[in-house]
C-alpha positions as CSV (number, residue, x, y, z in Angstrom):
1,X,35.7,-3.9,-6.2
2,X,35.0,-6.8,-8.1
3,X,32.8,-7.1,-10.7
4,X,30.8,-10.8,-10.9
5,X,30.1,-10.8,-14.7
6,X,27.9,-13.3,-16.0
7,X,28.8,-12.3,-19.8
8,X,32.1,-12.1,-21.8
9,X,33.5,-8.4,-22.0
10,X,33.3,-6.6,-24.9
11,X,36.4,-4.0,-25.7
12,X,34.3,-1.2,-24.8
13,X,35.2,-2.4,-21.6
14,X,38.9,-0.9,-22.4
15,X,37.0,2.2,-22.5
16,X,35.5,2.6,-19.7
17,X,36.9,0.1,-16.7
18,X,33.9,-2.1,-15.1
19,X,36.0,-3.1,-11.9
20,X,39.0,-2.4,-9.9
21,X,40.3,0.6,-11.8
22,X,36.7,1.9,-11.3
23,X,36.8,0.7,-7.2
24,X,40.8,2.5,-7.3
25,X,39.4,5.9,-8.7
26,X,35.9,6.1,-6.0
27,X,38.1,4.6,-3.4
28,X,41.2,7.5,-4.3
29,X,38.2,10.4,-4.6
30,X,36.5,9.8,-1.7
31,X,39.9,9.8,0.8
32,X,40.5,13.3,-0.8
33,X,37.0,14.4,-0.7
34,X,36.8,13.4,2.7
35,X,39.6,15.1,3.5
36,X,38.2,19.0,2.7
37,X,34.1,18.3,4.4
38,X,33.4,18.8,7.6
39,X,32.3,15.6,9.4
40,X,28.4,14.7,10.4
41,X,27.3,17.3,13.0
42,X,30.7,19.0,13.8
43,X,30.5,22.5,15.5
44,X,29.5,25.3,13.8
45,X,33.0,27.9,12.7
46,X,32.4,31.1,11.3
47,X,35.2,30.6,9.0
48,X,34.0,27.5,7.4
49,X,31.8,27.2,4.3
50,X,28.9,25.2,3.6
51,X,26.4,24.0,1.0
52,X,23.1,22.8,1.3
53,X,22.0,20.0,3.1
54,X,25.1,20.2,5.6
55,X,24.3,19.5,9.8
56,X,26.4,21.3,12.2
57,X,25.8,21.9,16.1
58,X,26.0,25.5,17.3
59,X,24.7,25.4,21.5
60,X,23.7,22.2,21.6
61,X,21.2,22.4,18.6
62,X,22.1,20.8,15.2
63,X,21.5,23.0,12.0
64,X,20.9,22.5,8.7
65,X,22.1,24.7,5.9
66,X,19.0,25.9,3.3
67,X,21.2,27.0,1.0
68,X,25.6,27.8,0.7
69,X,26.7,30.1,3.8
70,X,29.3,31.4,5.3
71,X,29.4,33.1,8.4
72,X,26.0,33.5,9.1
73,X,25.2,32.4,12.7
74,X,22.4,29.6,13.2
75,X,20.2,30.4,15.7
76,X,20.1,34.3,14.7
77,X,17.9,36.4,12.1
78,X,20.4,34.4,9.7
79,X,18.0,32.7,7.2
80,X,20.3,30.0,5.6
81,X,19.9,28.0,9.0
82,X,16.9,25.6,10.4
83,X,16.8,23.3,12.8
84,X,18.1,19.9,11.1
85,X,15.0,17.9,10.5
86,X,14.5,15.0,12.4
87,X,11.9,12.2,11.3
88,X,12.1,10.4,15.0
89,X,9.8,13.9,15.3
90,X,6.6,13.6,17.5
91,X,3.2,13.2,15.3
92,X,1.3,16.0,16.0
93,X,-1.4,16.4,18.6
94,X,-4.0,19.7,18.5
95,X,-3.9,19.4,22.5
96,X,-0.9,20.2,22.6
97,X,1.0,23.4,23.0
98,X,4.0,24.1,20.9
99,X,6.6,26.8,20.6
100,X,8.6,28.2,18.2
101,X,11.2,25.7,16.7
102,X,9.7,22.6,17.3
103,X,9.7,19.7,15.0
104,X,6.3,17.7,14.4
105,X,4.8,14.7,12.0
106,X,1.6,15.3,10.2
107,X,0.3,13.3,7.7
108,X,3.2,11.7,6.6
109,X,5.4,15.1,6.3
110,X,7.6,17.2,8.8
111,X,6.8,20.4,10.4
112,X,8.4,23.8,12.3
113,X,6.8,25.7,14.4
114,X,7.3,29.4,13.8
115,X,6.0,30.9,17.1
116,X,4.0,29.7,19.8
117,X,0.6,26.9,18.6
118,X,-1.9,25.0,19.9
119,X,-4.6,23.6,17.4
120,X,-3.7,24.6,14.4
121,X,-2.9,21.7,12.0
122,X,0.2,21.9,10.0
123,X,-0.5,22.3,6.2
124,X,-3.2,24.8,6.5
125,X,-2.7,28.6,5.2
126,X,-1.7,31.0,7.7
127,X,-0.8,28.4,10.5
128,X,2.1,28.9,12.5
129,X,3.8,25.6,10.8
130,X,6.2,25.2,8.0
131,X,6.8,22.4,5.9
132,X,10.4,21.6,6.2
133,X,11.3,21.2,2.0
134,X,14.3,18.4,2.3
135,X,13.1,16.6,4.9
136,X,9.4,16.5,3.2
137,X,10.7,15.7,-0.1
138,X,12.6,12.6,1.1
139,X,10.1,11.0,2.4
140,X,8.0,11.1,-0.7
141,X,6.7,8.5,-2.6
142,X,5.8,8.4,-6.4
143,X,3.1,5.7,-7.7
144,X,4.6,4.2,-10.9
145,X,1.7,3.4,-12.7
146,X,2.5,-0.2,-14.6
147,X,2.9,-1.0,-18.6
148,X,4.8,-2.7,-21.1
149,X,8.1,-1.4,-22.4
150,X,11.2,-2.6,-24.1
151,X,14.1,-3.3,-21.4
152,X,17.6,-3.2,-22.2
153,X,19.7,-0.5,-24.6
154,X,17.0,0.6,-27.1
155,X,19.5,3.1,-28.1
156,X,23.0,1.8,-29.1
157,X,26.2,3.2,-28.7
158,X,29.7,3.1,-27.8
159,X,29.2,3.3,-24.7
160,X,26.9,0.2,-24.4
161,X,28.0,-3.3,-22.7
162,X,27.0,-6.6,-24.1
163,X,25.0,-7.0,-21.0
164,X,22.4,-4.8,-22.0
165,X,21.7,-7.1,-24.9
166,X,19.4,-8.3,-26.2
167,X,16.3,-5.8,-25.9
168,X,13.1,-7.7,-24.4
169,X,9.5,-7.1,-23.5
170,X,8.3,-6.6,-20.5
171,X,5.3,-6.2,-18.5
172,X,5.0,-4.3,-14.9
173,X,2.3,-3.9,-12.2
174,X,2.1,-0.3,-10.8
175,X,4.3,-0.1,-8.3
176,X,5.9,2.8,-5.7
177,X,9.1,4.6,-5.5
178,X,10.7,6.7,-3.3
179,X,11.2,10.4,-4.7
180,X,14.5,10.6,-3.4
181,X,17.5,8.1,-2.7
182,X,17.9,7.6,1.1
183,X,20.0,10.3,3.1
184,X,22.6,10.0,5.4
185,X,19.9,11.3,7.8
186,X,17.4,8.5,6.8
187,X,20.0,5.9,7.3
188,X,22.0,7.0,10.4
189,X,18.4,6.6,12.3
190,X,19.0,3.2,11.7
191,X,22.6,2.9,12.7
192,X,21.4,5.1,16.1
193,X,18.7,2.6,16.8
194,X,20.7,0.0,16.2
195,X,24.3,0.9,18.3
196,X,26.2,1.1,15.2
197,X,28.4,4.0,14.1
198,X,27.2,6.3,12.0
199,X,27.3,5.8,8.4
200,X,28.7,9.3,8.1
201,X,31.2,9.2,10.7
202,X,32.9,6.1,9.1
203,X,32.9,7.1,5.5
204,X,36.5,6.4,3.3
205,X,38.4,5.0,6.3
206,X,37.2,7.2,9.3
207,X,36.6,10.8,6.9
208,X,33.2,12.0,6.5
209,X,32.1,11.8,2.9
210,X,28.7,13.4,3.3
211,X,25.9,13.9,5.4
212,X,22.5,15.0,6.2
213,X,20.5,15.7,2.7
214,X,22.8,14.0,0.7
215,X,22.5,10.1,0.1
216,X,24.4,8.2,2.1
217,X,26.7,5.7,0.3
218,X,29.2,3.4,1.4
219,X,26.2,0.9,2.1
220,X,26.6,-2.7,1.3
221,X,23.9,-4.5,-0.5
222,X,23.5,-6.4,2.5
223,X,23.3,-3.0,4.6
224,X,20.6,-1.7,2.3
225,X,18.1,-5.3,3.0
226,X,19.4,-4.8,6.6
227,X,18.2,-1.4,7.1
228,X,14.8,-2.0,5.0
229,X,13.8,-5.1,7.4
230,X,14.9,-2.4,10.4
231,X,12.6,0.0,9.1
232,X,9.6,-2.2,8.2
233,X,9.8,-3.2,11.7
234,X,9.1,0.1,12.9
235,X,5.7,-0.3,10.8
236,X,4.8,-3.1,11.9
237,X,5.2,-5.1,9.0
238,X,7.0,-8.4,7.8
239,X,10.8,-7.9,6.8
240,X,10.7,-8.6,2.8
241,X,14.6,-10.2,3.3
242,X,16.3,-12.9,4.7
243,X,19.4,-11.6,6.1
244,X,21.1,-14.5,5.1
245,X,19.8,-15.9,1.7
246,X,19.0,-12.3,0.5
247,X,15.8,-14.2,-0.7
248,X,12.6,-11.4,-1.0
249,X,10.3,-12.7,1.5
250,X,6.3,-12.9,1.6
251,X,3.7,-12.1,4.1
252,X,4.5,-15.3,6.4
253,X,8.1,-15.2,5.9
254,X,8.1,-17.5,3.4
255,X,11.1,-16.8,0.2
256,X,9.2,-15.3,-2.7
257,X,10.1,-13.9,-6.2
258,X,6.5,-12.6,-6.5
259,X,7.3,-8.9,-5.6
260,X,3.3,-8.7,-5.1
261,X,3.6,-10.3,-2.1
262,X,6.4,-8.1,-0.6
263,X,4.0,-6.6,2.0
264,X,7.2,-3.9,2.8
265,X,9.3,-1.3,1.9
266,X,11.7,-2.9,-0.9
267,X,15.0,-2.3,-3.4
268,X,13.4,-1.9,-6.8
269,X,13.5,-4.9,-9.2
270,X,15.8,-3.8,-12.0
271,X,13.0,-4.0,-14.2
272,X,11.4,-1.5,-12.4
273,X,13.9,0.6,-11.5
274,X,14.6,1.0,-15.5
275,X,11.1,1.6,-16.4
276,X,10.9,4.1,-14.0
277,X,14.1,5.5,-14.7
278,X,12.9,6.0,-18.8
279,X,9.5,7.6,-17.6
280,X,7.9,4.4,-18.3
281,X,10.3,3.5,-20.9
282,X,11.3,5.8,-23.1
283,X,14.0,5.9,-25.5
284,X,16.3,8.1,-23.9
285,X,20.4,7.7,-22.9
286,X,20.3,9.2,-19.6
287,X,17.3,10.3,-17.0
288,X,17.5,13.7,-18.8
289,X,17.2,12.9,-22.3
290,X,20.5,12.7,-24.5
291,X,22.9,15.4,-24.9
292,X,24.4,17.4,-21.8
293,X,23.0,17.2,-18.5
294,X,21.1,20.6,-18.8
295,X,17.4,21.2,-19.0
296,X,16.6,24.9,-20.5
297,X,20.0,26.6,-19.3
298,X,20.3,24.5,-16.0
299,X,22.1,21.3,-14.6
300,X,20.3,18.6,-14.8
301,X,21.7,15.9,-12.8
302,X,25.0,15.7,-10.2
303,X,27.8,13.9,-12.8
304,X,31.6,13.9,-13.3
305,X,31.7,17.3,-15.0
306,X,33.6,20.7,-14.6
307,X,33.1,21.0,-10.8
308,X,34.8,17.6,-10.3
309,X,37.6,18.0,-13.0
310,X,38.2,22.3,-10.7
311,X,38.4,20.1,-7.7
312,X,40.5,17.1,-8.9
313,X,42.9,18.7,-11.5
314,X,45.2,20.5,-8.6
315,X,45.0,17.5,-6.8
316,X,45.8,14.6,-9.1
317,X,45.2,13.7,-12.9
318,X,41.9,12.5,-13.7
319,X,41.7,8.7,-15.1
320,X,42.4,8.5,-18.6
321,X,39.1,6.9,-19.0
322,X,37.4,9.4,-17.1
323,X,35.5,11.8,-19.7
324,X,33.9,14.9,-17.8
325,X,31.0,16.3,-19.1
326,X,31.1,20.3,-20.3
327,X,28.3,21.4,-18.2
328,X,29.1,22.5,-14.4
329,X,26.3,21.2,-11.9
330,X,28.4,22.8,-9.1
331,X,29.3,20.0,-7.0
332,X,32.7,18.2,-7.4
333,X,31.2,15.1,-4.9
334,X,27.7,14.5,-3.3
335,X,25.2,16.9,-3.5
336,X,21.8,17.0,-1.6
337,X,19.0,14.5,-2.6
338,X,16.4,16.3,-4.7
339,X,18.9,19.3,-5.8
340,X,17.6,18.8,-9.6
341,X,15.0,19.1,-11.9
342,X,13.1,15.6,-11.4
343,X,11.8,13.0,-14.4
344,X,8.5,13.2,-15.6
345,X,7.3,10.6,-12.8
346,X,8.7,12.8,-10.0
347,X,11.7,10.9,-9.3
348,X,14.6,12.9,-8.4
349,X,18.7,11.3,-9.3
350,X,17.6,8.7,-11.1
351,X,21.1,9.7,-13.6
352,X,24.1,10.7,-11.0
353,X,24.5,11.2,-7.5
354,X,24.7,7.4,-6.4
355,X,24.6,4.4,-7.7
356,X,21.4,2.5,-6.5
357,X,21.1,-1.2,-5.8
358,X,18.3,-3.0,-7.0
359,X,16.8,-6.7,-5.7
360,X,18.2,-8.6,-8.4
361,X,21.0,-10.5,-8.8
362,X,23.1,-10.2,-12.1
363,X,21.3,-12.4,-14.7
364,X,21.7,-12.9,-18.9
365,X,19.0,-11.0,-20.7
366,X,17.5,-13.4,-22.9
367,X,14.6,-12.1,-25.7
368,X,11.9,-14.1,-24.0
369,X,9.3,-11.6,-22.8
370,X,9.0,-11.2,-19.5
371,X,6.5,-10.5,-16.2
372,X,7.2,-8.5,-13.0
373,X,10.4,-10.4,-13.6
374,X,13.1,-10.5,-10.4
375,X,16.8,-12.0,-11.3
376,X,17.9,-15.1,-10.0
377,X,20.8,-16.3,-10.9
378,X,23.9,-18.3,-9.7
379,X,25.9,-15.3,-9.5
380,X,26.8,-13.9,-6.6
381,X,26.6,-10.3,-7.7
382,X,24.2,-7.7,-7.2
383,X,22.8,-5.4,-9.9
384,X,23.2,-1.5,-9.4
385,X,21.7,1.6,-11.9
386,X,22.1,4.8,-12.1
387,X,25.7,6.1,-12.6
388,X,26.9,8.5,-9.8
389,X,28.7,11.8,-9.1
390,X,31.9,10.3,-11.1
391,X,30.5,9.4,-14.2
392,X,31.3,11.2,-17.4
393,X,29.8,11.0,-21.0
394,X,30.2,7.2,-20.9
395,X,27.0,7.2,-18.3
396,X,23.9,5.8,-19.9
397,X,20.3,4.5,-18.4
398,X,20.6,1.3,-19.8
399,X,23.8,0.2,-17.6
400,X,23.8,-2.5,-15.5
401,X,26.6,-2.8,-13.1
402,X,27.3,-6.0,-11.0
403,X,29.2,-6.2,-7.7
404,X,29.8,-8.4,-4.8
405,X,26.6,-7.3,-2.2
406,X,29.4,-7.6,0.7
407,X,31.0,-4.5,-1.2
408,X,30.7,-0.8,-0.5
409,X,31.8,1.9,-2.4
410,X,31.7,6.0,-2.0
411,X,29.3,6.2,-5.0
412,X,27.0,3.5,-3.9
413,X,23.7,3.6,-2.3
414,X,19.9,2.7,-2.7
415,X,16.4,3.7,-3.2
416,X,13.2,2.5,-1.4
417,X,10.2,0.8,-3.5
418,X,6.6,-0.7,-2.4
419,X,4.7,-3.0,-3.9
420,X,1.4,-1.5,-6.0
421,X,-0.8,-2.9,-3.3
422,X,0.6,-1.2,-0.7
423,X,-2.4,1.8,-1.1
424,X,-4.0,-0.9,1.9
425,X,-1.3,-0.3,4.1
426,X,0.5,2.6,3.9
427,X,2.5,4.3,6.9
428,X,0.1,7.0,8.6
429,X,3.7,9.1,9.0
């Protein structure tokens, strides 16, 4: 991984590496973590544990774990299986009849029948339909409502890079954000659609890295505009990229930096994802205030911390860089999207779990204040927030990490926004 830095580093890069020792440790972790999860949609053993979020096939039906299991038979009484939601699901029709197990779309969320229905419309008490949680809760938006805050690192520290310097105004339109950061089930629609591999099938050099609930990461910069323009097509609308310029696009196709005139689904600007990210910018160090990751006696957010040091520590040492938090969130890698307390906005992993890109490219704050600002720059990187699953006590809201768009990583992967006027237009599903 390469870094494209438009500033000078500061010794605090010493501390905590910025590029190829950070690329050697992701790159290291992911071959051993692929090397102990079972890949996308393997067959059901009843030896074999899982947590949350994992897809198997047991008799030609794929499964999805509610909760960690072992040896508890999908298909059967056994509660900790459903049938792995699907969001190429039907929309539902009261004409027709449904039976017990079948997946349908209403009103933008996904359904199970229980028993045998016809007519009864999923959401209501007492119907034979049940909201499936993960699957809902991905495909959730928050509204963002705009403001003014102060971007950049409002708290200093040691922690801190010269790029987060200096603090400036700046002013947002309301704006939408997916809840969640897109799942390996999300994204392998598009690889399916598409006759590519799927993203969880190629993961760290042919080992699965995740899958299902969890976000899928290994995705490009150029992947992530890909697979928006792929899925604004199925809406009907405008792509907002050009696959080859990586220029945001208006209405009739025409390069914009006007984010109002994005008609599509979107990265964030960084702007936005930062004031989002702060709960419309408050002075905190990381999405759950400062301190630990723990909110009244619970993890708060999937970091480097004493599940990944228990897995790691037998295996190899841990970079000398590499601080783990104290708390324990219980995963050592990914964990499913959504598997936290969420920000004040709603917004679930917006510290940990991946790394997100954003629309801009890397840029040098200046103090000039600023509106609905998108960076464009001669550098060739790409801006990503948010820290991941490896970050220790060095991870802070505030950081702003470049990298080439061609590059992929294990704890990379991205977030879907909308402009504020897309109330006129939104998705019926």
């Amino acid at each position: 991984m390469k870094q494209f830095a438009t500033h000078k580093a500061s010794s605090k890069d010493k501390q905590a590496p910025r590029g190829w020792q950070r690329a050697a440790w992701t790159t290291i972790a992911a071959l051993l973590l692929g090397a102990s999860q079972a890949t996308s949609a393997a067959a059901w053993l009843a030896g074999s544990t899982y947590e949350q979020g994992d897809i198997v096939t047991h008799q030609g039906q794929e499964w999805q774990a509610r909760w960690w299991t072992r040896g508890d038979v999908p298909g059967t009484q056994a509660t900790a299986w459903q049938v792995a939601p699907s969001e190429d699901a039907p929309a539902w029709q009261a004409a027709t009849v449904y039976q017990g197990g079948e997946l349908v779309l209403h009103a933008g969320l996904l359904y199970q029948a229980q028993w045998w229905s016809r007519g009864e419309t999923p959401g209501t008490a007492g119907s034979a339909w049940r909201a499936l949680g993960s699957g809902v809760k991905a495909a959730q938006f928050v509204r963002v409502p705009g403001g003014r805050f102060i971007m950049g690192a409002t708290i200093k520290g040691k922690a801190n890079y010269d790029n987060e310097e200096p603090v400036h105004p700046v002013t947002l339109s309301s704006f939408w954000l997916s809840s969640t950061e897109v799942t390996y089930r999300q994204f392998d629609r598009y690889t399916r659609a598409t006759s590519q591999p799927l993203l969880s099938n190629l993961d760290a050099g042919g080992l699965a890295f995740g899958c299902g609930e969890r976000p899928a990461v290994n995705v490009s910069w150029w992947a992530a505009v890909r697979y928006i323009n792929w899925l604004n097509q199925q809406h009907g609308w405008p792509r907002s990229y050009d696959e080859n310029s990586g220029n945001l696009l208006d209405a009739a196709g025409l390069p914009t930096t006007d984010v109002a005139k994005v008609i599509g689904y979107r990265l964030p600007t960084e702007a936005e994802w930062e004031y989002a990210a702060r709960e419309r910018g408050r002075d905190i160090i990381n999405a759950w205030g400062n301190g630990e990751p723990v909110i009244n006696g619970k993890p708060a957010a999937n970091v480097a911390d004493a599940s990944l040091k228990a897995f790691f520590e037998p295996i190899a040492p841990l970079p000398w860089w590499l601080v783990p938090w104290q708390a324990d969130d219980g995963y050592a890698r990914l964990a499913p999207v959504g598997s936290f307390i969420p920000n004040a906005l709603g917004l679930y992993d917006m510290s940990g779990n991946a790394w997100e890109w954003t629309t801009d490219q890397e840029r040098v704050y200046t103090t000039q204040a600023q509106v609905n600002p998108v960076g464009v720059s001669t550098s060739p990187g790409r801006i990503m927030r948010g820290a991941s699953w490896d970050n220790g006590q060095d991870m802070h809201i505030t950081d702003r990490y470049a990298d080439d768009p061609a590059t992929s990583t294990a704890a990379t992967g991205l977030r879907l926004a909308r402009s504020g006027n897309a109330e006129a237009n939104w998705p019926s599903r």
